[in-house]
C-alpha positions as CSV (number, residue, x, y, z in Angstrom):
1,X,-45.5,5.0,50.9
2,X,-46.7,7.9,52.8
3,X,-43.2,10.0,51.5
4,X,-44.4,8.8,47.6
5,X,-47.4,10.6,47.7
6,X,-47.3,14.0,49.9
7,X,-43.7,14.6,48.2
8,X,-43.2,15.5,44.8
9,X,-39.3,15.5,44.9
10,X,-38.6,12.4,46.1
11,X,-41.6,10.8,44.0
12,X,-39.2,11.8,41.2
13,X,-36.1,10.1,42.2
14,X,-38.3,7.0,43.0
15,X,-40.1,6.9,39.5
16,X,-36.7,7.6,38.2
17,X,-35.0,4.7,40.1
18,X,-37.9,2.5,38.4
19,X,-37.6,2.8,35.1
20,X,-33.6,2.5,35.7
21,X,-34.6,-0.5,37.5
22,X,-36.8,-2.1,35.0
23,X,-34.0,-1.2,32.1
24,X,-31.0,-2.7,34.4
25,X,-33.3,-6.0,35.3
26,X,-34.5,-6.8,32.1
27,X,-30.9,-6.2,30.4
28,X,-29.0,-7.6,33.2
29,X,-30.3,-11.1,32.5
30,X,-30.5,-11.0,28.9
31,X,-26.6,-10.0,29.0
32,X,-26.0,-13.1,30.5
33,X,-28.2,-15.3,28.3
34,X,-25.6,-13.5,25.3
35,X,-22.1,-14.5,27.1
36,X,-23.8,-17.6,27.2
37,X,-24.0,-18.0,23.3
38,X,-20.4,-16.9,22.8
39,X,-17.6,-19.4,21.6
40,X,-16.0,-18.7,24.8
41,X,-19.1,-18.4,26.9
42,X,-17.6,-20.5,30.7
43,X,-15.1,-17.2,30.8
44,X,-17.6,-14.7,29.5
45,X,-20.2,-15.5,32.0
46,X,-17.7,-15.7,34.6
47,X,-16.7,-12.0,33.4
48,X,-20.2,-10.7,33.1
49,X,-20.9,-12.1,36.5
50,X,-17.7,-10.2,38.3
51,X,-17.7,-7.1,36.4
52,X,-21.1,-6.4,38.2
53,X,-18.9,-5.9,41.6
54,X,-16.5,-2.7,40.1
55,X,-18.7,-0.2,41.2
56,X,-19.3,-1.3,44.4
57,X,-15.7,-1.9,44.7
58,X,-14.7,2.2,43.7
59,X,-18.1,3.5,45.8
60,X,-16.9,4.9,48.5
61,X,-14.0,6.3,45.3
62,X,-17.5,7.8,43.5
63,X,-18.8,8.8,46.7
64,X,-16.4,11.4,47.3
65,X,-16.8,12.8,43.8
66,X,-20.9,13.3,44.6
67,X,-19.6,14.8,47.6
68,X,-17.8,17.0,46.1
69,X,-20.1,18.4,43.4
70,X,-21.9,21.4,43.8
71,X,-24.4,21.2,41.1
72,X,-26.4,17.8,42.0
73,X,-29.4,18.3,40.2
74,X,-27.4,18.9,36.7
75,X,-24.9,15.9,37.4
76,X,-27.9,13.3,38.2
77,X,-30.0,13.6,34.8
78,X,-26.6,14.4,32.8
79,X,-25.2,10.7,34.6
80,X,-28.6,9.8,33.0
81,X,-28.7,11.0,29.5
82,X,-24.5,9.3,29.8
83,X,-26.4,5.9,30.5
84,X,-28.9,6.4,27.7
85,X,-25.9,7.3,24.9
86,X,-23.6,4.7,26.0
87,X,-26.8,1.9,25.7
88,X,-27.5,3.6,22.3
89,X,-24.1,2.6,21.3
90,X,-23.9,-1.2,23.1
91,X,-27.4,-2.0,21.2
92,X,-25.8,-1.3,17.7
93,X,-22.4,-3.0,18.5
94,X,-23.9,-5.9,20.4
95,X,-25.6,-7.0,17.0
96,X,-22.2,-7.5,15.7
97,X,-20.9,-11.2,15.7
98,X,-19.2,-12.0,18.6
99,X,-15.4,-11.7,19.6
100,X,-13.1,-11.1,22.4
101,X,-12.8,-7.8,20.9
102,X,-16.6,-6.7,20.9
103,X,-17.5,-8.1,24.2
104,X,-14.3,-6.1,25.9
105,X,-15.9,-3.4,24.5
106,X,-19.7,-4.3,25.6
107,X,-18.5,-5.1,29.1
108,X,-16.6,-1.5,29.1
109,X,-19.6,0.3,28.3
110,X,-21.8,-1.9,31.5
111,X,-19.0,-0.7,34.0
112,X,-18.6,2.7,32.9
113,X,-23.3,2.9,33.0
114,X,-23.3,1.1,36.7
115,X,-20.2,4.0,37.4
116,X,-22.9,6.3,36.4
117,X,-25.8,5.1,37.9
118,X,-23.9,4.6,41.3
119,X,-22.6,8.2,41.1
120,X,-25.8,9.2,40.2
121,X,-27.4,7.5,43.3
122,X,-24.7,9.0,45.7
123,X,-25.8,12.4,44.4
124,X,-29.1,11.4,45.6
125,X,-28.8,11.1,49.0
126,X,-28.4,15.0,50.1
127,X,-31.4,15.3,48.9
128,X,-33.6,12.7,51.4
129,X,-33.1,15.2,54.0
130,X,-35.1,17.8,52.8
131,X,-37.7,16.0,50.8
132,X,-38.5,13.2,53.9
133,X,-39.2,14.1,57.6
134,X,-37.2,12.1,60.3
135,X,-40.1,10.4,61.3
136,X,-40.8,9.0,57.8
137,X,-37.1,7.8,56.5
138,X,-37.7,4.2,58.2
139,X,-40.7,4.2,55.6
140,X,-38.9,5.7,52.7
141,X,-36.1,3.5,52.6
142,X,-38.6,0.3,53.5
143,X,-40.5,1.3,49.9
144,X,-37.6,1.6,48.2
145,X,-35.9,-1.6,49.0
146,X,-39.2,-3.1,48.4
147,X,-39.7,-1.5,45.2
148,X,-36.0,-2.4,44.3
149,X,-36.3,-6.1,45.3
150,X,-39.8,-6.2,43.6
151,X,-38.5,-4.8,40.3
152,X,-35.3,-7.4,40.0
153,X,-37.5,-10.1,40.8
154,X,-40.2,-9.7,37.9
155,X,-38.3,-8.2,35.2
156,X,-35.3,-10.7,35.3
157,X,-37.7,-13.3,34.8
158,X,-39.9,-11.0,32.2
159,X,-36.4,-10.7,30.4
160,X,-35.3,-14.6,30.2
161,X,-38.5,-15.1,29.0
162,X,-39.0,-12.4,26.5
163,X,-35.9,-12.8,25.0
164,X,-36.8,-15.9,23.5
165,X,-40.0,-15.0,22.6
166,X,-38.3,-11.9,20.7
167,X,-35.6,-15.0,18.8
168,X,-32.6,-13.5,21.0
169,X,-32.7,-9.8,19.8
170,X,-30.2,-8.6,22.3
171,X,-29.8,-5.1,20.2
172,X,-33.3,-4.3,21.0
173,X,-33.1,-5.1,25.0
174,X,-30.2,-2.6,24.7
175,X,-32.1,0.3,23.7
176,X,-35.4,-0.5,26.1
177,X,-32.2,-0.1,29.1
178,X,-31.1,3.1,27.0
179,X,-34.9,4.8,27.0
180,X,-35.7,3.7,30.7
181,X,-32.8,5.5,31.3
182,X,-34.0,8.9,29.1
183,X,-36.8,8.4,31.0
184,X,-35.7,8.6,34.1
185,X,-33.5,11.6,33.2
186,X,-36.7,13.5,31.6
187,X,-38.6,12.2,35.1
188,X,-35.8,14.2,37.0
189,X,-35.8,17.2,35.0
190,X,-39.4,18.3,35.2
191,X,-39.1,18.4,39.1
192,X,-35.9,20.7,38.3
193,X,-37.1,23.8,40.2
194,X,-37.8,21.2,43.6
195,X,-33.9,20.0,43.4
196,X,-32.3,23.5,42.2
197,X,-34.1,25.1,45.1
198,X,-32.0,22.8,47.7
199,X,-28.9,22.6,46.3
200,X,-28.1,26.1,47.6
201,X,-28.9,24.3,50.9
202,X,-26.3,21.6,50.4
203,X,-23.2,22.1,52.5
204,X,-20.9,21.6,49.9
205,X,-22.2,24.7,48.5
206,X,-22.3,26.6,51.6
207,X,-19.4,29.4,52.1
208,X,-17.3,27.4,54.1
209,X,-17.0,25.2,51.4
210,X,-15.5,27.9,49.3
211,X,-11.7,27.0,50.5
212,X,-9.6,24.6,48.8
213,X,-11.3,20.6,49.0
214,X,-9.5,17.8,50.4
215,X,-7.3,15.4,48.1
216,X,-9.2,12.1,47.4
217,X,-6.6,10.4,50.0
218,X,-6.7,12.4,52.7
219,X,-10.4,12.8,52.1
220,X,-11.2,9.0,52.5
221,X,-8.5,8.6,55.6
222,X,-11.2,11.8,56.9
223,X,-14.4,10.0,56.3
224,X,-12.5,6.8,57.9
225,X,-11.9,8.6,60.9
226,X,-15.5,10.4,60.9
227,X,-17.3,7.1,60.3
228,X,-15.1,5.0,63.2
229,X,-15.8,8.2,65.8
230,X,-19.3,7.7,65.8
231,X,-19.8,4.6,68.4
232,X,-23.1,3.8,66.8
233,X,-22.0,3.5,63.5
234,X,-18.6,1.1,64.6
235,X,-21.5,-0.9,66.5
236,X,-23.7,-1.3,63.2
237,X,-20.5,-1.7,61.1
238,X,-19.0,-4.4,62.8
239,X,-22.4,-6.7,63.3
240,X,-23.4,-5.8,59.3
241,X,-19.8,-6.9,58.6
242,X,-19.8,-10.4,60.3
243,X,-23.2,-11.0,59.7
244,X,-22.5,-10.5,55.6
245,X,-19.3,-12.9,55.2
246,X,-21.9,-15.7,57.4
247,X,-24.8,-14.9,55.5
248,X,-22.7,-14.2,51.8
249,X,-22.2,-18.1,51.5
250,X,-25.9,-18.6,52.3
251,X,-27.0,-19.0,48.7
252,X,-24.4,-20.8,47.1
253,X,-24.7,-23.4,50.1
254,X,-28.3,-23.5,49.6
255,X,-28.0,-24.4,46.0
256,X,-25.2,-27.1,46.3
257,X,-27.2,-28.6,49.1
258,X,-30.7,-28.3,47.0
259,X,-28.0,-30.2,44.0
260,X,-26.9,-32.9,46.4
261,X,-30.4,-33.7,48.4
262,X,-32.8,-35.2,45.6
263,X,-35.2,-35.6,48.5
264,X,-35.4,-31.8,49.0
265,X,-36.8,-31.2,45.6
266,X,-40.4,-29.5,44.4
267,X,-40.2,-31.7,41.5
268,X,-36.9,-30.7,39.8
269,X,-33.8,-28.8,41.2
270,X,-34.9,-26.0,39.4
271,X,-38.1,-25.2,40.6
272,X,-36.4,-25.9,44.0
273,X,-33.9,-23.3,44.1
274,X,-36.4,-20.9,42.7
275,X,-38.8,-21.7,45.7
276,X,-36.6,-21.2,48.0
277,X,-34.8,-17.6,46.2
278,X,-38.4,-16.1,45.8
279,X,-39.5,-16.7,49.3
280,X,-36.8,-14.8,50.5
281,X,-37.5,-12.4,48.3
282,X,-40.9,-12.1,49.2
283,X,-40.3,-11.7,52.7
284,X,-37.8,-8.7,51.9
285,X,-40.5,-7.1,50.2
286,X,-43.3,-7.7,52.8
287,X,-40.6,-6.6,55.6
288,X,-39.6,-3.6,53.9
289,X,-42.9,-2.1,53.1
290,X,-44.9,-3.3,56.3
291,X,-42.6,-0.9,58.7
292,X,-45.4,-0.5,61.4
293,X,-45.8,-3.9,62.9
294,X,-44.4,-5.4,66.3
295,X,-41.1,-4.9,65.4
296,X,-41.4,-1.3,64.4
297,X,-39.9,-0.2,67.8
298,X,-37.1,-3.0,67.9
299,X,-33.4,-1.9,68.1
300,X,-30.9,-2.3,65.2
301,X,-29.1,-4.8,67.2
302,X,-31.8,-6.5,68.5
303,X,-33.2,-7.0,64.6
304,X,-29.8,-8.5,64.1
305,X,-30.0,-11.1,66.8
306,X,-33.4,-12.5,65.2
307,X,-32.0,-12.6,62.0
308,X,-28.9,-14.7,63.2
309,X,-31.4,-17.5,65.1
310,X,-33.5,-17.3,62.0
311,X,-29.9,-18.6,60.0
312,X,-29.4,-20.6,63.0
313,X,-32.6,-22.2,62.2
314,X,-32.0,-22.0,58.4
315,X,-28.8,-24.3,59.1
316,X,-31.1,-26.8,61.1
317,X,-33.3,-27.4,58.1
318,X,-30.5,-28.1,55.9
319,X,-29.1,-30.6,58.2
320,X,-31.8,-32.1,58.7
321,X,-33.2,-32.0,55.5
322,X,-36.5,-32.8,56.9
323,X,-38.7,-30.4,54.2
324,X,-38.0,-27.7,51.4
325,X,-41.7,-26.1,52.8
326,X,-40.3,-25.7,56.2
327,X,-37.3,-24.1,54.3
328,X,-39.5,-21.7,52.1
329,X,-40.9,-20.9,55.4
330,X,-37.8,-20.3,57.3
331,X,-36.5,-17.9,54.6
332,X,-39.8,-15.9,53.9
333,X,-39.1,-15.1,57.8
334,X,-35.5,-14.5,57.4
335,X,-35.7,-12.6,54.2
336,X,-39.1,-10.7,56.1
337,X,-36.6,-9.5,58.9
338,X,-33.6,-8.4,56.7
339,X,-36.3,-6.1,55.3
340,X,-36.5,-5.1,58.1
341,X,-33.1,-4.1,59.2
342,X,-31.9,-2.5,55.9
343,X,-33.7,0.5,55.5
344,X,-34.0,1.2,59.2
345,X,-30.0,1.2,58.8
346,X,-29.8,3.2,55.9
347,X,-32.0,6.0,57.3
348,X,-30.3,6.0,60.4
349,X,-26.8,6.5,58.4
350,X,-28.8,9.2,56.2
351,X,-29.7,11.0,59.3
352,X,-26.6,10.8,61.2
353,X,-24.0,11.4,58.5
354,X,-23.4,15.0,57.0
355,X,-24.8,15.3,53.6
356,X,-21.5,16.5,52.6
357,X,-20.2,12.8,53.2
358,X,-23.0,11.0,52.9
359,X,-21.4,9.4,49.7
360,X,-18.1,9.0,50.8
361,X,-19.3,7.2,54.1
362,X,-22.3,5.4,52.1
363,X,-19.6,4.4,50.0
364,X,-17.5,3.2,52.5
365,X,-19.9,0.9,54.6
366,X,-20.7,-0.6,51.0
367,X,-17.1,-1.2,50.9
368,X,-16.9,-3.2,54.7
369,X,-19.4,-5.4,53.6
370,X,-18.2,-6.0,50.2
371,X,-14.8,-7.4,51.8
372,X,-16.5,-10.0,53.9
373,X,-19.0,-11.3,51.2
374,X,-15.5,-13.3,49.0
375,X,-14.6,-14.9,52.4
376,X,-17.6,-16.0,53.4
377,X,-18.5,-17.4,50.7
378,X,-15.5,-18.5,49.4
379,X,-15.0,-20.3,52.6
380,X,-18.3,-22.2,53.1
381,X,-17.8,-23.2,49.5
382,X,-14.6,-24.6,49.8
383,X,-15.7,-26.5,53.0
384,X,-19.0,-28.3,51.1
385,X,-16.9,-29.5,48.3
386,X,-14.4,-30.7,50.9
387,X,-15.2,-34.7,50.5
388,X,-19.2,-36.3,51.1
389,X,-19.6,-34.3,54.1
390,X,-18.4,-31.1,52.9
391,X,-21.9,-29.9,52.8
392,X,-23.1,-31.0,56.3
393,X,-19.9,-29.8,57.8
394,X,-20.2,-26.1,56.2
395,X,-24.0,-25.8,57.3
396,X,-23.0,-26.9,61.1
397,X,-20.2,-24.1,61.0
398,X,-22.7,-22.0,58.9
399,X,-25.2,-22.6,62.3
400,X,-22.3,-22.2,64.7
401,X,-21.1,-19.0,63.5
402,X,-24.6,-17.4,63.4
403,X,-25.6,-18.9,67.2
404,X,-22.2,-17.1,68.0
405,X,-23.5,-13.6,66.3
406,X,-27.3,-14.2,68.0
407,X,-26.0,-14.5,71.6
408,X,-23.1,-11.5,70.9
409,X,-26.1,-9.1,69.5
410,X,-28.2,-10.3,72.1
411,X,-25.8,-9.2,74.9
412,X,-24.5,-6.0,73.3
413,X,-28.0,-5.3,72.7
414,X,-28.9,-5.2,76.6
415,X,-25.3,-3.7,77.6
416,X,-25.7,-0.5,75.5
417,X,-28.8,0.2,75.6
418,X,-32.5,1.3,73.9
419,X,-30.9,4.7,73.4
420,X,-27.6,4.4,71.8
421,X,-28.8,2.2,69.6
422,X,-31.5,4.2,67.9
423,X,-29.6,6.8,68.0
């Protein structure tokens, strides 16, 4: 919070990444609520719901290209002003009656914006260095996961509601995304002379960088090798990875076991499910922005162990079924320490890594955890619709597999030590 205030530059970005936020929360919902009123609306949901994994899938693809641009400042509010003519165009077409033909063509214009806004975000993250001291990232990043969680939590709700209230008027959520997004261009560019000042800095513009840049291939096989050299970094890797395929399976088992457990309700599944989703929400956000507290000098690894028990425990309450309070509880905690862990990550990668691969490697840790997240949950899935004691049998393995990660973190946390880990 600290960072907001005494900086100007990265008071920008964050203003910026609100009003993008706001636009892509309120929109993102409603777009669903429209695939939902089309003819074919089980495979356009289905298609609306994937489509939001393609940039995540090609980061590490878009991080190289922020890499590998010279004039950051420029790129980021023209990615912008791209977002704000493309929504320009999807509010007037999605007012036209529904077809294959029109939603191919409204679902090509979402990919190509969140293409944008994720190159946009990678070009971003040279710039940390200089606007945010190394004793304040942990903070930084902490305010804006909290800001981001905080944003998708109201507005989506804001969005299903208003919707209705405005009789379905999708055109008209399409240009509120298309002016946040103006806006945040316009919030960029009037800090111009903060962000053209550092990109001489930059060491993609630095002399060296004057001799003939590496082929996407051979560039990603680099940024492989740079990111598996660094000991601390394979450490981090490998726990974020197991933990995500365990923990990726997490909300679709607590749904179908909230569906199948009557007894578990707060007076209708729905409410239920919402309980539970918004306490873990609300602990992200409290975690996130409340850096300085007795776990503000707790290792990486160590952070990683509580949050397996906490899943450990998480499974218990399932299986027991004994109260959805003592599960709102449970996941305020959990969610509290994976807002912990998250930023503290992400500024320690942003410190570590060279700002001329920050995106590339940013890109490519995004990608790790994106392969495990379809085989966890895939898996659990497939085990609680496995006969009546599908569900039971997926939370025990779902508890297993996190005691397993909890005593692993636990020991690697002791063997390497305070140091390494921090480092």
């Amino acid at each position: 919070m600290h960072s907001y205030f005494r900086s100007k530059g990265y008071r920008a970005l964050m203003n910026a990444a609100i009003f993008n936020g706001i636009g892509n929360s309120l929109f993102n919902i409603v777009f669903i609520i429209y695939a939902v009123s089309l003819s074919f609306k089980t495979a356009a949901v289905s298609i609306a719901s994937f489509i939001t994994y393609i940039p995540e899938m090609i980061n590490v693809v878009l991080g190289y290209y922020a890499d590998n641009t010279h004039h950051k400042y420029e790129w980021m509010v023209l990615a912008r002003v791209s977002q704000f003519t493309l929504f320009i165009g999807l509010a007037l077409m999605i007012g036209l009656p529904g077809s294959t033909l029109v939603f191919g063509g409204l679902l090509a214009i979402n990919v190509i914006s969140d293409c944008l806004g994720t190159f946009s975000g990678s070009l971003e993250l040279p710039y940390f260095r200089f606007l945010i001291p190394n004793e304040e990232m942990n903070d930084a990043m902490g305010f804006e996961m909290a800001t981001e969680t905080t944003l998708q939590m109201v507005f989506q709700g804001v969005g299903a509601v208003a919707i209705v209230w405005l009789n379905h008027n999708y055109g008209l959520f399409g240009a509120i995304n298309a002016a946040t997004f103006l806006i945040a261009a316009i919030v960029i560019w009037t800090r111009r002379s903060i962000f053209k000042g550092i990109d001489p800095k930059l060491s993609v513009n630095q002399p060296k960088s004057a001799t003939p840049k590496q082929s996407l291939l051979k560039s990603l096989i680099v940024t492989g090798h740079f990111m598996m050299s660094k000991k601390v970094v394979v450490v981090i890797l490998a726990f974020a990875f197991v933990m995500n395929t365990i923990a990726s399976g997490m909300t679709g088992l607590i749904n179908v076991s909230l569906l199948h457990n009557q007894a578990l309700w707060l007076g209708n599944y729905g409410n239920s499910v919402a309980l539970v989703s918004i306490s873990m929400s609300l602990g992200m956000i409290l975690g996130a922005v409340i850096q300085h507290d007795f776990l503000a000098n707790t290792t990486v690894v160590r952070l990683a162990a509580y949050i397996s028990w906490m899943l450990v425990l998480l499974a218990a309450t399932f299986l027991t079924g004994i109260s959805i309070i003592l599960i709102a509880v449970v996941s305020v905690i959990t969610g509290y320490l994976l807002g912990k862990i998250n930023p503290r990550v992400s500024a320690m990668f942003i410190k570590l890594i060279p700002d001329d691969r920050l995106g590339a490697s940013m890109g490519f840790i995004n990608m790790v955890l994106l392969i495990g997240a379809p085989i966890g949950s895939g898996f659990f899935l497939t085990v609680a619709n496995l006969g009546s004691q599908g569900v039971f049998a997926s939370w025990l393995i779902f508890g297993i597999c996190s005691f397993g990660l909890a005593v692993a973190a636990m020991v690697c946390d002791r063997k390497m030590g305070r140091d390494f880990v921090e480092a």
